[in-house]
Every structure is written in C-alpha cells, then in structure tokens.
N, C-alpha and C positions, 0 to 999 in steps of 0.2 A: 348283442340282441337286446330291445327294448322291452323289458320289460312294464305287461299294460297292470296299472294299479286296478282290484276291482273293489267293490263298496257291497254292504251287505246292509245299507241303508233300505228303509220303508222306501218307496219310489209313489208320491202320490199326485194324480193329475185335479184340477180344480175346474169343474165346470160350473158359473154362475153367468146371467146375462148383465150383472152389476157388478161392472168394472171396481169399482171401490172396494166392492164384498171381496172381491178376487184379490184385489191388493192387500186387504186387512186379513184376509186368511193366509195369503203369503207367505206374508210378515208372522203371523203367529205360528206359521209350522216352519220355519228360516229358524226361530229362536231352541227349535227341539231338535235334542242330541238323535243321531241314527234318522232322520228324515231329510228327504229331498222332492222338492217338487221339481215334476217333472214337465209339466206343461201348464196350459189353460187354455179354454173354449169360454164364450160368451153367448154362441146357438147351438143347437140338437147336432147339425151338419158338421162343424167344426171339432163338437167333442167326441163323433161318433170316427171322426176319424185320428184324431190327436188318439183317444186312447187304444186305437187299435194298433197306433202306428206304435207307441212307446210302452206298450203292453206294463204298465204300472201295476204298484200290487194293489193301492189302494184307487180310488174316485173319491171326491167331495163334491155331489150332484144336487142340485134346486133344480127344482121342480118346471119353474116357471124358464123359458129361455125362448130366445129369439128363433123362429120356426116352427120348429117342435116344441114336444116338453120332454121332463127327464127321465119320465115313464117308457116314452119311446127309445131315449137313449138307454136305457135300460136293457129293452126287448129288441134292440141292434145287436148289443156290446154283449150281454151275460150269456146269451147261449155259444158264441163263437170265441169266450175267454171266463168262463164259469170260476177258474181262479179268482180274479179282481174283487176283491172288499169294495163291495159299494155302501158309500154313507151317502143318506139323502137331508140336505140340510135347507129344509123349505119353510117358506111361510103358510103354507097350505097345509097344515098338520090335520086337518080334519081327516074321522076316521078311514073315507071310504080312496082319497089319496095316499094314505099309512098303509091300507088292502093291498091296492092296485098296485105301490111299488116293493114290497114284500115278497107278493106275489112274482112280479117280473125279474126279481130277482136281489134287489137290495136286504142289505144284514142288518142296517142299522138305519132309522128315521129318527131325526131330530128337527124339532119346533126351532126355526131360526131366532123366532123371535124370544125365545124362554130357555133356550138352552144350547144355544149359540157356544159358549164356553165349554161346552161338554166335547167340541173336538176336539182341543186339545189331549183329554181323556181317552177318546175312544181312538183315536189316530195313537196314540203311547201304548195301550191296550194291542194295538192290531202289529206294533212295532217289537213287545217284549214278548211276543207269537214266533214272530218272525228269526227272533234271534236265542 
C-alpha cells in the first residue's frame, strides 16, 4: 500500500493581472522554507475560481485585474471560505480602497509600490501560525 506523503506547507494562491508581478512573487515565495504556491489568476473570474477550486490558506490579491477587481473577488471567495488569509497587495493604497477591502474581508493591505518586500514577512508570519 502507497503510502500518500502529506505537507503542512502555507498553500498560497497569487492573484495579479501583471504577469511579471505573478512571476516575481513566485519566485520570492519558491525561495521560503514551508511555502507552496499553489496557483495563479490574472482576472476576478479566473481567481474566483482557482481559489475555490484549491481552497489555499493564504491569497496575494491586487486590486486592479482584468474584469473585475479584487474587492469583488474578495466578496465571491471570503464568505464561502472565511478561513483563507487574504493579503491585498495594490497600487491603489488610498484610504477608501484599504476600507472597502478590510471590510470585504482582507487581514492585511500592502502599498505595492512601498512595501512590496513586506510579503515576504507577512506570508512567514501567517506560515509560523500555521505550524
């Protein structure tokens, strides 16, 4: 009988409409012990379903994406998996987009453009939770 290995790795999904962003956050959470990404979306549609399909513990959601935005995918995904750590990592830090996804359900909003490097932290943070 086979036995299945299991992982008690952070499982996080990456939703940005900037292909590049998605690769260099990849790559940065690839290099952290106990993390696995587990997918990625580039519209609302895409991520609203990717994360329900792989039910992850964490999201890394901007705001801005192709359809929708990530406010919506917020108010899809948090009341039907209220578990998932949503970080919201946008260029639209202004205060009344930091309300609106707080509110919908995100734990943690970060300024992409000024504190970009802070997921690192806060993904290790939601990882030495977990374990």
């Amino acid at each position: 009988m086979a036995v299945m290995e299991t992982t008690n790795n952070t499982r996080i999904f990456i939703v940005d409409d900037s292909e590049p962003i998605r690769a260099r956050l990849a790559e940065m959470l690839s290099t952290m012990d106990a993390v696995d990404v587990v997918g990625e979306a580039g519209s609302a549609r895409d991520a609203v379903a990717g994360i329900l399909r792989t039910r992850p513990d964490s999201v890394l959601l901007d705001l801005n994406l192709m359809g929708r935005t990530g406010i919506d995918v917020l108010r899809s995904v948090h009341p039907k998996a209220p578990e998932i750590v949503f970080i919201v990592l946008t260029n639209h830090a202004e205060l009344q987009y930091r309300r609106a996804a707080l509110e919908a359900g995100a734990t943690y909003f970060l300024d992409k453009s000024s504190e970009f490097d802070r997921v690192r932290e806060v993904v290790a943070g939601i990882a030495a939770v977990r374990h």
